[in-house]
Backbone bond lengths (Angstrom), bond angles and torsions (degrees), N, CA, C in turn:
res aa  C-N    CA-C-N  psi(-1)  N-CA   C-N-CA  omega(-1)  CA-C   N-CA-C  phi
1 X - - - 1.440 - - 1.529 108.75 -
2 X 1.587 105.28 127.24 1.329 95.10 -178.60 2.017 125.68 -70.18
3 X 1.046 111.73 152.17 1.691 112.44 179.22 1.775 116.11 -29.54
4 X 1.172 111.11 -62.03 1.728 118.69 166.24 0.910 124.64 -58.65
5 X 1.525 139.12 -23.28 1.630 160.13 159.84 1.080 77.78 -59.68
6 X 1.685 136.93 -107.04 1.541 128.78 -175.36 1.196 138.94 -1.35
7 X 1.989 102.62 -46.40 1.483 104.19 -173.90 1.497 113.73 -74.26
8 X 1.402 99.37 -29.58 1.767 128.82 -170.74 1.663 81.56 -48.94
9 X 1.225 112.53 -81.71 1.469 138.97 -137.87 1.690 96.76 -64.71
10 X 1.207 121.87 -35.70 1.565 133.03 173.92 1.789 105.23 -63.00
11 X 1.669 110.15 -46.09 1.469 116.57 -164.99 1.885 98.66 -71.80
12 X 1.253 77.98 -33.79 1.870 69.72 -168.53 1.605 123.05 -83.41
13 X 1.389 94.48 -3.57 1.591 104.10 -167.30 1.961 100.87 -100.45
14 X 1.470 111.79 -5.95 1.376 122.56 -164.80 1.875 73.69 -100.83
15 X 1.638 103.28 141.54 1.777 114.79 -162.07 1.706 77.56 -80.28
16 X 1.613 115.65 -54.50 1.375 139.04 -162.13 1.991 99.49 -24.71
17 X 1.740 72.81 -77.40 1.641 88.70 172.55 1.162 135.77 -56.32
18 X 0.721 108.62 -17.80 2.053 135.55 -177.79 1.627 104.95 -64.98
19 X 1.715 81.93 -68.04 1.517 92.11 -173.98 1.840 124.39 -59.50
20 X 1.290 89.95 -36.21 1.600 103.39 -171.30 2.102 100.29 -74.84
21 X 1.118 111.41 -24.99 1.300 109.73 179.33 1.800 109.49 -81.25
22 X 0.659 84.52 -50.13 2.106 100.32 -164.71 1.666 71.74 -76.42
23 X 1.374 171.44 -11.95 1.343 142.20 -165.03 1.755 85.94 -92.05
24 X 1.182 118.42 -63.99 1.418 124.74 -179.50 2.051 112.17 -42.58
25 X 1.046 99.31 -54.11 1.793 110.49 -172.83 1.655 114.87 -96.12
26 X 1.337 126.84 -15.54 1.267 145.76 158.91 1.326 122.14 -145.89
27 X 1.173 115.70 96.83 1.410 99.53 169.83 1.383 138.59 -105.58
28 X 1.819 109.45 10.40 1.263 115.39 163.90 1.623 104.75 -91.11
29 X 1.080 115.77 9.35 1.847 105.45 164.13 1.221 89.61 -86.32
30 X 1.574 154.46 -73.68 1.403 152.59 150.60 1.892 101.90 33.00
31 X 1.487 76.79 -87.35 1.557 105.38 -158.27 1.860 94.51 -55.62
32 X 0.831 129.75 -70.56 1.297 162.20 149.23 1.727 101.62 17.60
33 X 1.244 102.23 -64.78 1.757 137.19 -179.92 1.348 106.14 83.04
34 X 1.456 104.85 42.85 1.683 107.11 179.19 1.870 102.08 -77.38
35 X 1.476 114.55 144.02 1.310 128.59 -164.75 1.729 117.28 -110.92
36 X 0.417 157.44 133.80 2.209 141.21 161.43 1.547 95.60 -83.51
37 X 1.024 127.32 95.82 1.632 118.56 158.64 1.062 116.24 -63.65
38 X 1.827 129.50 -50.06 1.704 116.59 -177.42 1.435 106.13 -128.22
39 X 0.598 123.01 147.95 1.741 132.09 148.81 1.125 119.44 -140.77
40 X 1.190 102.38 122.69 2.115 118.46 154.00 1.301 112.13 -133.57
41 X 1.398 115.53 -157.89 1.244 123.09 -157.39 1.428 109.07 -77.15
42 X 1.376 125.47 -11.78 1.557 136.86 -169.72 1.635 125.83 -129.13
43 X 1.619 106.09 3.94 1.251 125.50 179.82 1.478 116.15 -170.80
44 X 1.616 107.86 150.13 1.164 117.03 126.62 1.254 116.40 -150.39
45 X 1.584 91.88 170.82 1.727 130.34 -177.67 1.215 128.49 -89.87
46 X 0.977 135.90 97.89 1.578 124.90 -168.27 1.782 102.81 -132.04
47 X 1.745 102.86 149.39 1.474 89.40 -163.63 1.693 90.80 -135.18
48 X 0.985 134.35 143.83 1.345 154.17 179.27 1.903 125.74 -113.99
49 X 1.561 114.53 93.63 1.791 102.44 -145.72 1.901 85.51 -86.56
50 X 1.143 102.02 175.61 1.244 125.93 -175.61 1.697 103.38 -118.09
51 X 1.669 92.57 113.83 1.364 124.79 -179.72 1.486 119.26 -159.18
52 X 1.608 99.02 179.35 1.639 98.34 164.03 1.309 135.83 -33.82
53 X 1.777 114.54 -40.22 1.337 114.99 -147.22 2.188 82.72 -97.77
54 X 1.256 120.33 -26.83 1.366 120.47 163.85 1.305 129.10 -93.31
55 X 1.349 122.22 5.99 1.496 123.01 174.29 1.276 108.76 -97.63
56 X 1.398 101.13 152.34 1.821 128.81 -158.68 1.473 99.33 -109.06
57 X 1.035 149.82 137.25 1.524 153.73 162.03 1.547 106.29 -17.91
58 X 1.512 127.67 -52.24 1.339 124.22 170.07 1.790 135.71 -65.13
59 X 1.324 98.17 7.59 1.395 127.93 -174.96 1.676 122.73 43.97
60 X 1.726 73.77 62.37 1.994 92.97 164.33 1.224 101.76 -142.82
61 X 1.615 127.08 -179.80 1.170 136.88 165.07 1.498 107.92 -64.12
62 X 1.280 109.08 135.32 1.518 136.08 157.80 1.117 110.07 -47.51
63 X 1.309 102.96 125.45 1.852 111.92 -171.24 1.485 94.45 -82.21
64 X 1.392 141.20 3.95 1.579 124.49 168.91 1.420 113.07 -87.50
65 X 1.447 121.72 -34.80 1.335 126.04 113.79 1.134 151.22 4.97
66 X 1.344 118.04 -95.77 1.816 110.28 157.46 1.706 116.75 -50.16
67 X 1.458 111.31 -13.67 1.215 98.84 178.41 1.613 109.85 -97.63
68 X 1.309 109.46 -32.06 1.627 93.63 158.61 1.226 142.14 -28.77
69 X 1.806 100.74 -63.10 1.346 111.58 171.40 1.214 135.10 -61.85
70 X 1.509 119.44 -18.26 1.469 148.11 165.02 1.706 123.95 -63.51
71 X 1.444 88.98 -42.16 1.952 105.55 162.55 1.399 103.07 -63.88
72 X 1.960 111.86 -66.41 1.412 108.21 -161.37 1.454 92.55 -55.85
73 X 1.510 143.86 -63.18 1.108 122.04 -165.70 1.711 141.34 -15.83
74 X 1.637 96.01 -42.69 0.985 118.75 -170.76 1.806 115.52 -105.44
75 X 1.035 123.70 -47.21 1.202 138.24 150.87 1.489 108.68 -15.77
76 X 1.576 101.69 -70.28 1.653 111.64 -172.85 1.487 124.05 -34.89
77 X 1.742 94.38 -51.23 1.321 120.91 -171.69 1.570 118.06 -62.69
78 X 1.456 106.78 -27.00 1.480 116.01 170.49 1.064 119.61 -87.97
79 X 1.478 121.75 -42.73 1.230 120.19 164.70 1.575 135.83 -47.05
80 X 1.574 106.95 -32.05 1.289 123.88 154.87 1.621 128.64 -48.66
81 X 1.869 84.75 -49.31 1.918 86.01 -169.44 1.821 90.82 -86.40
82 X 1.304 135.90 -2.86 1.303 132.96 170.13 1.515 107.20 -52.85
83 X 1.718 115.22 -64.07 1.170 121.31 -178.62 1.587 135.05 -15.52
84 X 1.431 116.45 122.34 1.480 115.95 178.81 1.572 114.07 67.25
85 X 1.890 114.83 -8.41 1.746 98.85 176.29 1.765 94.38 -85.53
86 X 1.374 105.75 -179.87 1.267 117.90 168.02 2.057 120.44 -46.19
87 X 1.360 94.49 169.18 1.841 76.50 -155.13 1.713 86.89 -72.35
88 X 1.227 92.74 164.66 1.612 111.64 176.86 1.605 113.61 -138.98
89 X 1.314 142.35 148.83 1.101 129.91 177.80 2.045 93.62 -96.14
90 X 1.534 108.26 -177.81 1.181 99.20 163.38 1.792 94.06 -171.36
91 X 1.653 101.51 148.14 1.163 114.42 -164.38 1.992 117.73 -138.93
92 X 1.301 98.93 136.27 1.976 81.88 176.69 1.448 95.47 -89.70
93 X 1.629 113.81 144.17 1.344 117.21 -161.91 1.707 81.15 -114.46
94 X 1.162 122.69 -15.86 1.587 117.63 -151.93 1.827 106.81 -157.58
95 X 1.112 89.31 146.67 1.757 75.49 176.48 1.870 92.42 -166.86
96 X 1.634 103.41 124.01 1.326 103.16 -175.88 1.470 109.30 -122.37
97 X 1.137 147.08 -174.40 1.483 129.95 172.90 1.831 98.21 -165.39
98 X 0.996 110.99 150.95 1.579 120.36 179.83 1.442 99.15 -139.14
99 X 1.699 118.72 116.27 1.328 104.87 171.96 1.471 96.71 -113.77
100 X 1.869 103.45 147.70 1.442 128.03 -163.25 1.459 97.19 -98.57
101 X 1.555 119.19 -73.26 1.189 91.73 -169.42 2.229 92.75 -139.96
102 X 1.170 84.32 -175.88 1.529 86.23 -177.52 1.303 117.82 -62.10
103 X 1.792 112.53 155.11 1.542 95.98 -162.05 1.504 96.69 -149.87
104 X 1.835 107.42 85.47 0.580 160.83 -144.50 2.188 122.73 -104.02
105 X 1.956 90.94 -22.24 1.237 102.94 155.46 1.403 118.34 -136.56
106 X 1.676 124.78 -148.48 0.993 110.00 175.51 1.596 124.51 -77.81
107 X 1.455 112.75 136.58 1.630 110.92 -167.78 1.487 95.97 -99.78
108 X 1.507 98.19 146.22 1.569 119.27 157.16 1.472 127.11 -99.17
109 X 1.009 133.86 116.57 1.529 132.11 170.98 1.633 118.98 -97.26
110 X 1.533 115.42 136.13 1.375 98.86 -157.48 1.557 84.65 -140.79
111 X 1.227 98.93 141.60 1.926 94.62 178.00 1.567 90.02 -135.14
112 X 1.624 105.20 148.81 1.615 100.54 -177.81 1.698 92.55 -145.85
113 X 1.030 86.50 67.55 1.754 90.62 176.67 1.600 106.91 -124.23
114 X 0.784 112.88 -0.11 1.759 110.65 -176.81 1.523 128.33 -45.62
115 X 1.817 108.97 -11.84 1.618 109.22 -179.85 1.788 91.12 -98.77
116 X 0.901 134.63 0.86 1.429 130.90 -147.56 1.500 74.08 -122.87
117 X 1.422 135.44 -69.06 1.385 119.12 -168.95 1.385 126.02 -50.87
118 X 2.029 115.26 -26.75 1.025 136.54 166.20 1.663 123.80 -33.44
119 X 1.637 88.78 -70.57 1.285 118.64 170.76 1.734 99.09 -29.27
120 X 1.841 122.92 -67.09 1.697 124.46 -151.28 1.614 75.55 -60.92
121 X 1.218 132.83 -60.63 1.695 119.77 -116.98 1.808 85.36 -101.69
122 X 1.245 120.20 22.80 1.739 125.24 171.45 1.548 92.61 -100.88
123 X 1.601 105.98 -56.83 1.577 106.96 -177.66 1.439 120.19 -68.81
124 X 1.601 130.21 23.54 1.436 129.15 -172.56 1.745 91.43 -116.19
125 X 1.389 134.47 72.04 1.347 137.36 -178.63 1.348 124.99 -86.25
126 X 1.065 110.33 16.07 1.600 109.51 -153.78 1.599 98.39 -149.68
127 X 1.023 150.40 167.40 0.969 162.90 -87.06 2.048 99.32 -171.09
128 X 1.266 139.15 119.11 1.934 120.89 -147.81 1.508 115.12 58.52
129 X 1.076 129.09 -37.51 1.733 123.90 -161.31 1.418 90.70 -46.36
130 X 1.077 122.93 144.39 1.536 131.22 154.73 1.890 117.21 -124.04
131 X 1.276 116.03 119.13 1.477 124.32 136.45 1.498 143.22 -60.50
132 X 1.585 114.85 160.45 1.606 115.01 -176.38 1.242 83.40 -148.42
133 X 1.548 100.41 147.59 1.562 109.56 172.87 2.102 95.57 -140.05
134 X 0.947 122.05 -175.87 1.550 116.26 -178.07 1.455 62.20 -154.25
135 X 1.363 110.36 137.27 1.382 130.84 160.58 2.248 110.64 -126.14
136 X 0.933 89.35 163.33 1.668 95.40 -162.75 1.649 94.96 -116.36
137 X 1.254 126.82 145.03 1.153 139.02 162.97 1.059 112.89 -136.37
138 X 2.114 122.70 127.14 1.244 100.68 177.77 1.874 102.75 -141.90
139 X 1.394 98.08 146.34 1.360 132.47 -165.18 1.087 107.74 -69.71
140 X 1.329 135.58 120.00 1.475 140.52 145.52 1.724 136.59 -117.83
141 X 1.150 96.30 153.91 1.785 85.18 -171.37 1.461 98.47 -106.10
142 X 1.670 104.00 -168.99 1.532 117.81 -141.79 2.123 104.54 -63.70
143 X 1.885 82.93 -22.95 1.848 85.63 -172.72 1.512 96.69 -78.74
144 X 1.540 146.21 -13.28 1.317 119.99 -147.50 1.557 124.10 121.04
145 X 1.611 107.27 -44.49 1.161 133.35 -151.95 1.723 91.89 -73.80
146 X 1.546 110.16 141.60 1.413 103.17 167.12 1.466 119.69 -88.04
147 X 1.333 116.67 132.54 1.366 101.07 174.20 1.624 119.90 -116.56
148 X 1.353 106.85 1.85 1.941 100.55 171.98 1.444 78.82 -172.85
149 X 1.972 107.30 157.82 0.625 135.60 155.48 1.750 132.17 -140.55
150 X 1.004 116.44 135.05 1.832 126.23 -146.90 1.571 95.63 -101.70
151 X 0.972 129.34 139.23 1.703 142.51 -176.65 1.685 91.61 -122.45
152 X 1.374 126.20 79.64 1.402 130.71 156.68 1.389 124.82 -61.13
153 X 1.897 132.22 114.57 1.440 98.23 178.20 1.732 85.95 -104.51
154 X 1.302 111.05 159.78 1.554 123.80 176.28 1.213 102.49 -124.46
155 X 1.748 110.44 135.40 1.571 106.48 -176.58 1.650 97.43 -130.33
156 X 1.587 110.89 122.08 1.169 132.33 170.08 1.635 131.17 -84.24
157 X 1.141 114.38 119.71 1.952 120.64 172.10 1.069 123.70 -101.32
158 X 1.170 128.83 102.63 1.688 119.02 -174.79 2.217 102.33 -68.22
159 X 0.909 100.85 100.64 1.785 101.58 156.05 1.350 124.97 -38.15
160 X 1.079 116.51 -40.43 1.720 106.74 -152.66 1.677 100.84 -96.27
């Protein structure tokens, strides 16, 4: 992992830092009380609790909501392996969601694509080249049970 991947992965995993960053650049993850529990080079964890500030009139989480946490899931993970390469822009080109069942406690979102995202942003060598990856994030509550899963596509430009 490169040194800036590290710093990424240290800043986002500190709540302190977390919070004070995402208030400025997101601030309904803030409000939200969405968390990053892990990140490395092949995942992350992100968890979204079930409360007031995420409950929907039918008494589940707000699917703008579960889909937050489903982006950051995935988002994070690129943003990480972004770190320290040449600048790159990056964009969601696509965003699909399937919800399974009601979600009703605290949800986990887990994306484990991080060698596969590797792979696009190794093959972007050149200077315009652009990549797409569709990465998957999927939701579970406190028993196990899945309750949505998000089909993210992310589209990458190398700048330089």
């Amino acid at each position: 992992m490169r040194k800036e991947s590290e710093i990424y992965r240290r800043n986002v995993l500190n709540p302190v830092k977390f919070i004070l960053g995402m208030s400025f650049r997101l601030p309904s993850v803030v409000f939200w009380g969405i968390r990053v529990r892990q990140l490395d080079e092949n995942n992350c964890r992100v968890t979204i609790p079930f409360g007031l500030r995420t409950q929907n009139p039918f008494k589940s989480i707000y699917f703008a909501a579960l889909g937050g946490a489903a982006e950051l899931s995935t988002g994070a993970l690129c943003q990480m392996h972004l770190a320290g390469r040449s600048a790159h822009s990056m964009l969601v080109t696509g965003f699909r969601m399937e919800y399974v069942k009601k979600a009703a406690t605290m949800v986990t979102f887990t994306c484990d694509q991080g060698i596969e995202l590797q792979t696009v942003l190794d093959g972007l060598s050149s200077a315009g080249q652009t990549g797409t990856i569709t990465m998957m994030s999927t939701g579970t509550d406190t028993a196990g049970d899945v309750v949505a899963r998000a089909y993210i596509t992310w589209s990458f430009r190398r700048k330089e």
